[in-house]
C-alpha positions in Angstrom: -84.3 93.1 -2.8 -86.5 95.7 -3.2 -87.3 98.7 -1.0 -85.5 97.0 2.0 -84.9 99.6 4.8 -81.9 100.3 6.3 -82.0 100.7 9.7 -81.0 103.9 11.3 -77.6 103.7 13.9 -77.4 100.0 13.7 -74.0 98.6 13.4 -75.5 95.5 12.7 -77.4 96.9 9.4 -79.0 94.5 7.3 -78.0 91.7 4.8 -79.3 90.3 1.7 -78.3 87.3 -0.1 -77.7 86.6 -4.0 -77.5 82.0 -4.3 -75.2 81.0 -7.0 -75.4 77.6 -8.6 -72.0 77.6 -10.8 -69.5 75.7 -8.8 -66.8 77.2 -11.5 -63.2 79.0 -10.4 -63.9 82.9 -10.1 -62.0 85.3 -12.1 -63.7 88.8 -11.3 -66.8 89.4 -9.3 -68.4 93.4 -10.4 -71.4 94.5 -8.0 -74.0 96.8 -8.8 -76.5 99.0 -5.8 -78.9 101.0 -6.5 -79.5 102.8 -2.7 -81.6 105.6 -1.7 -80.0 107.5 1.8 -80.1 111.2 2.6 -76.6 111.1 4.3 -74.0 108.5 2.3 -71.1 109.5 5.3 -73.4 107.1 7.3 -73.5 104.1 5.4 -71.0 100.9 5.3 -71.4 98.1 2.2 -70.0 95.2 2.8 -69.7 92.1 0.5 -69.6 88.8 1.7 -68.6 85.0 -0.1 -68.4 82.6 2.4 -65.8 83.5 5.5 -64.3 86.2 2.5 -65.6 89.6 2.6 -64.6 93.2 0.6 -65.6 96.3 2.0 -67.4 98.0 -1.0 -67.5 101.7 1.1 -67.5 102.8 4.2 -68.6 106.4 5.2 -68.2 108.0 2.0 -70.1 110.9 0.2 -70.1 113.2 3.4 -73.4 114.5 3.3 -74.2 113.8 -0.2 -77.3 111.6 -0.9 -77.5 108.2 -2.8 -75.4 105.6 -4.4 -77.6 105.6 -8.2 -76.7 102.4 -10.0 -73.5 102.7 -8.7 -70.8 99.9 -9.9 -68.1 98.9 -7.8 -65.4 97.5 -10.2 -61.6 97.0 -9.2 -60.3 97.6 -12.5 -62.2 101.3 -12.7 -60.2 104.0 -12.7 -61.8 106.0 -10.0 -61.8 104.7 -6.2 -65.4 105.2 -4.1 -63.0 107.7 -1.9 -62.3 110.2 -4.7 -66.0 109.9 -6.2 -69.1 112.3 -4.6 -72.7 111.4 -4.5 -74.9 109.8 -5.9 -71.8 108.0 -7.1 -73.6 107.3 -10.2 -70.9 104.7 -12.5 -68.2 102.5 -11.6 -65.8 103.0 -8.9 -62.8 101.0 -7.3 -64.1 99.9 -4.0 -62.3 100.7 -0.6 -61.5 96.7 -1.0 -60.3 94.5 -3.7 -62.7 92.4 -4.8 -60.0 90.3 -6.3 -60.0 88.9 -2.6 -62.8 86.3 -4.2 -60.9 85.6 -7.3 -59.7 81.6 -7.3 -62.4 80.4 -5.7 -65.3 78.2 -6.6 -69.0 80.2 -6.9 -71.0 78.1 -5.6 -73.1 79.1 -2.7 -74.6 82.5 -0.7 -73.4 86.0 -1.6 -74.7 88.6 0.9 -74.6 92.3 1.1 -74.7 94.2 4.4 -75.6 97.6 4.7 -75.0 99.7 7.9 -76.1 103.1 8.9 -73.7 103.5 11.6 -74.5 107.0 12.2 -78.1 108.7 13.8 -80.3 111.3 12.3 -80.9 110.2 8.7 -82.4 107.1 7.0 -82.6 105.3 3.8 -83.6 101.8 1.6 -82.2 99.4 -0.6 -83.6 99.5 -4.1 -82.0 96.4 -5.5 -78.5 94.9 -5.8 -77.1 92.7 -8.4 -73.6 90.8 -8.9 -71.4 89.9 -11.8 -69.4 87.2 -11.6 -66.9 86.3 -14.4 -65.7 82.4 -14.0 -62.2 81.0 -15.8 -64.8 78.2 -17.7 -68.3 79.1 -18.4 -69.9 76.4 -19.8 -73.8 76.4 -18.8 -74.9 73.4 -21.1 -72.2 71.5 -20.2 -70.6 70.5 -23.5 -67.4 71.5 -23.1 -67.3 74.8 -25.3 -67.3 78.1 -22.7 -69.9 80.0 -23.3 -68.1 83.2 -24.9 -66.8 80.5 -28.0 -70.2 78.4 -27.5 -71.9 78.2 -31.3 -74.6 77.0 -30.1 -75.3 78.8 -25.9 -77.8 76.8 -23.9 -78.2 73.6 -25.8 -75.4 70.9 -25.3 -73.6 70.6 -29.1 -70.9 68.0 -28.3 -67.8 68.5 -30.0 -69.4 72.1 -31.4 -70.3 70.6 -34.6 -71.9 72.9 -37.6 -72.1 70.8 -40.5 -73.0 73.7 -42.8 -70.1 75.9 -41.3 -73.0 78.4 -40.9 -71.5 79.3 -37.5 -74.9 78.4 -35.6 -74.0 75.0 -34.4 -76.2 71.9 -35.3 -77.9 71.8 -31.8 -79.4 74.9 -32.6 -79.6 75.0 -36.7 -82.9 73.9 -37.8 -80.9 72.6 -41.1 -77.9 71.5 -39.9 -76.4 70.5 -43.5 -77.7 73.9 -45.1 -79.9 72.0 -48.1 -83.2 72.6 -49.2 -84.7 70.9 -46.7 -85.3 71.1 -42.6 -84.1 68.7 -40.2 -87.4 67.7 -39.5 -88.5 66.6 -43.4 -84.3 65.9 -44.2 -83.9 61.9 -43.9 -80.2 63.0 -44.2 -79.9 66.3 -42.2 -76.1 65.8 -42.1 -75.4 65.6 -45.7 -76.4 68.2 -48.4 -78.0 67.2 -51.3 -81.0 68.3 -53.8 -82.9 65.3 -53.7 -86.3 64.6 -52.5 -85.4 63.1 -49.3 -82.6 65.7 -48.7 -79.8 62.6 -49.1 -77.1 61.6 -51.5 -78.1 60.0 -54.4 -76.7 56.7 -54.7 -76.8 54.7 -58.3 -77.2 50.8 -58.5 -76.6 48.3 -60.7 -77.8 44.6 -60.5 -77.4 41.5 -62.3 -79.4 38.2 -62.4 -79.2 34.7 -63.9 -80.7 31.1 -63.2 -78.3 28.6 -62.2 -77.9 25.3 -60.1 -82.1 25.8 -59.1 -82.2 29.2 -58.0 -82.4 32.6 -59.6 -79.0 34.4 -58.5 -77.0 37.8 -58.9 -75.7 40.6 -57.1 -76.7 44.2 -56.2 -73.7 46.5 -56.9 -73.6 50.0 -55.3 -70.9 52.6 -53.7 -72.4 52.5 -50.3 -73.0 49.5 -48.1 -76.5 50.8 -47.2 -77.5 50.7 -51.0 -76.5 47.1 -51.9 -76.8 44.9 -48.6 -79.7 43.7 -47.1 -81.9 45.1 -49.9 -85.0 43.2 -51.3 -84.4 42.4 -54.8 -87.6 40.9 -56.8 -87.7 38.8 -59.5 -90.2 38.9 -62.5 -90.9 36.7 -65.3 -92.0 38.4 -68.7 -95.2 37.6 -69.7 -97.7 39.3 -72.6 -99.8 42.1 -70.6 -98.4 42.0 -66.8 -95.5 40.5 -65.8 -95.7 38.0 -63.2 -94.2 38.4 -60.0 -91.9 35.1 -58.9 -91.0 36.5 -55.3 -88.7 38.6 -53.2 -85.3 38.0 -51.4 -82.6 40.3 -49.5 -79.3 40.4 -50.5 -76.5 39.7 -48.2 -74.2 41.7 -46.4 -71.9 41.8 -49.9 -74.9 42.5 -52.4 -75.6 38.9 -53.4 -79.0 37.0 -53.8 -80.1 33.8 -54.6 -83.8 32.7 -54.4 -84.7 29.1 -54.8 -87.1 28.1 -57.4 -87.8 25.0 -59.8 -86.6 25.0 -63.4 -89.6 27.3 -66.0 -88.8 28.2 -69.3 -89.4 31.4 -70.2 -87.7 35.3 -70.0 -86.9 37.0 -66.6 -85.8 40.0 -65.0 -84.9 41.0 -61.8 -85.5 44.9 -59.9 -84.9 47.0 -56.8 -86.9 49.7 -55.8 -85.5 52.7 -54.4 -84.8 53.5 -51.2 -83.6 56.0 -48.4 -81.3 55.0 -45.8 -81.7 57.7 -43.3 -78.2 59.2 -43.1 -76.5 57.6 -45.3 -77.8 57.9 -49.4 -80.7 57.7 -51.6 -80.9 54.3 -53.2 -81.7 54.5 -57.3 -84.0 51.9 -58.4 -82.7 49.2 -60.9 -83.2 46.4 -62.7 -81.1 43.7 -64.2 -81.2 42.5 -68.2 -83.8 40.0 -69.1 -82.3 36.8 -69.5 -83.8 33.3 -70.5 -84.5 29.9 -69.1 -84.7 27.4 -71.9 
């Protein structure tokens, strides 16, 4: 509230209101003013929460002028009785405002500001309060905010994968690699490879028996061998021909059905990236022959 007067021998004075959102337990509540007044004996701050209230001052400063940024603190070491104008710094105010401690913050905080005394006049510059809560947790994810690695994005269960101390919500390469989240297929799990995930090595075999061409993809993740498309090829002078494609099943294992032709064959697997999980080498089996 800026430049709000203050009315001259009016018990009544005038309030000002501060909304707070964070339906959280309070622990401490600090207030700052900033108030311009040629005679401080006159003037009575109140602050109110509700049906609580604290008197801040009342009729201190004698004839002294101002209260200058002044913070009323219970914990200072000085009380608002024993200071002098402009009560510039912190001071103990004539009430505890551990009054408002254990209760919830939501709602309307006002101020009130009498001049309960004629002949002199002043304004409120601006006021501002500081409340501390027992959980402060403004995203919402569980960590308060004083231990929160990553403040103002929601990081469930405050994972860093990188142990960087910036948590992944907020790191734009969460597993600390050469690449950024954005261009890392596997922005979890560190590695030097093109896609940014764990190279994975294959194996496969292949063999023609009971009318179809048959073998199994072996790798050491479940991503790399099942459900992959294996090809099979038949050698040929110039460019081998291409016989067709199947996907293994969930344990690595093919079969394609196709009539009896002699001749040499192979079978291959391209490679592939499973987003989070590896990079898939490509393979191929030994040539082997249909006679």
């Amino acid at each position: 509230s800026l430049g709000m007067a203050i009315p001259d021998n009016d018990p009544n004075g005038v309030s000002t209101a501060i909304q707070s959102s964070y339906a959280e337990t309070i622990t401490d509540v600090d207030v700052m003013v900033d108030i311009d007044h040629t005679y401080d004996g006159d003037l009575s701050l109140i602050l109110g929460f509700g049906a609580v209230s604290s008197s801040l001052s009342y009729r201190h400063g004698y004839d002294g002028d101002n209260y200058w940024f002044t913070t009323f603190d219970s914990s200072a070491p000085t009380s608002i009785a024993d200071g002098s104008a402009p009560f510039t710094g912190s001071f103990a105010p004539d009430s505890s405002l551990n009054t408002f401690n254990g209760y919830q913050g939501h709602g309307t905080w006002y101020l009130n500001i009498a001049d309960v005394f004629p002949g002199d006049t002043g304004k409120l510059n601006f006021w501002q309060i500081s409340i501390t809560y027992a959980h402060c947790d403004d995203d919402g994810d569980g960590a308060d905010d004083p231990s929160d690695n990553c403040l103002g994005l929601a990081n469930a269960g405050q994972r860093d994968t990188d142990g960087d101390g910036k948590g992944d919500a907020c790191d734009g390469n969460d597993d600390g690699d050469h690449l950024g989240d954005r261009a890392d297929k596997c922005d979890r799990l560190a590695s030097p490879s093109p896609s940014g995930c764990p190279v994975v090595s294959r194996s496969l075999s292949a063999g023609y028996r009971d009318g179809a061409f048959r073998g199994r993809l072996f790798a050491g993740v479940r991503g790399c061998y099942a459900h992959q498309y294996v090809v099979v090829w038949k050698v040929r002078t110039g460019r081998d021909a291409r016989i067709g494609a199947v996907a293994t099943k969930n344990d690595g294992r093919w079969r394609l059905w196709h009539s009896r032709r002699h001749g040499k064959y192979y079978a291959t697997v391209h490679q592939v990236v499973v987003p989070e999980v590896a990079q898939c080498s490509s393979t191929r089996s030994d040539r082997f022959r249909i006679r």
